[in-house]
C-alpha positions in Angstrom: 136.4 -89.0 55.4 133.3 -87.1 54.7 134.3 -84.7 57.6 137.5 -84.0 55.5 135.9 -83.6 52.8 133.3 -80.8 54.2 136.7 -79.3 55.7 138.5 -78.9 52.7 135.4 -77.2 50.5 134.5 -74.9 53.5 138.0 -73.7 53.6 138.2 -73.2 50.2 134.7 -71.2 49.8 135.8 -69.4 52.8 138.8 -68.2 51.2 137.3 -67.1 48.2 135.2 -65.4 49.9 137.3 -64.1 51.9 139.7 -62.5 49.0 136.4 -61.1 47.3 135.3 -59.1 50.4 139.2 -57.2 50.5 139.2 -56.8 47.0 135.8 -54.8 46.7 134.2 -51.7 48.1 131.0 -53.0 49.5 132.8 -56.5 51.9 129.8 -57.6 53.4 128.7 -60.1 50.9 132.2 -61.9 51.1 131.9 -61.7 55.0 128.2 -63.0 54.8 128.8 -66.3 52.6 132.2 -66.9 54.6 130.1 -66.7 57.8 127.3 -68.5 56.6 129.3 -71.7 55.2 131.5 -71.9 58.4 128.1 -71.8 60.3 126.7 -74.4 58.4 129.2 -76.2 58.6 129.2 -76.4 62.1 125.5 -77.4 61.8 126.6 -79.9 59.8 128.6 -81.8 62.6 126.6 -80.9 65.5 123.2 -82.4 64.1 122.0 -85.8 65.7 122.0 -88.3 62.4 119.0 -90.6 63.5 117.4 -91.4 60.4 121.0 -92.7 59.4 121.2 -94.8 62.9 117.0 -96.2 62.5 118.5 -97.4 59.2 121.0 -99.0 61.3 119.3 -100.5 64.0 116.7 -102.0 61.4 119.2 -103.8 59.1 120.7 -105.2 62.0 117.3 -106.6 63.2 117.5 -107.9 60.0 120.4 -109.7 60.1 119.8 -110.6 63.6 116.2 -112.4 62.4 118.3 -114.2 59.6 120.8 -115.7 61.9 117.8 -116.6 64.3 116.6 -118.5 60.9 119.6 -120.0 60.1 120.2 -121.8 63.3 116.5 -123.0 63.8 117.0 -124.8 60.5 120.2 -126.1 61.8 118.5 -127.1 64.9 115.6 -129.5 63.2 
């Protein structure tokens, strides 16, 4: 969802952008931010996420440690 999300704002900057570089003398600017948001973009996607996936791994250490609790108390 989130990659939608990125998709549909980077089109529409891109366009903008876009429309503003033909309409004006000077259409670097317009080409600039167009390039720029479709590189970050890119950047976006291809960057490893690991303090997202740490978070992961520790709350299901957590959860693992709770089920290890709840099934010693079972247990005595």
């Amino acid at each position: 969802m989130k990659f939608l999300i990125k998709l549909f704002i980077v089109s529409f900057i891109c366009v903008v952008a876009i429309f503003g570089a033909l309409g004006s003398e000077n259409e670097w600017p317009g080409l600039i931010v167009a390039i720029t948001v479709w590189v970050w973009f890119i950047y976006s996607l291809s960057k490893p996420k690991e303090y997202n996936s740490d978070r992961k791994i520790r709350e299901l250490e957590r959860r693992n440690e709770a089920l290890i609790r709840k099934l010693e108390e079972r247990i005595h």
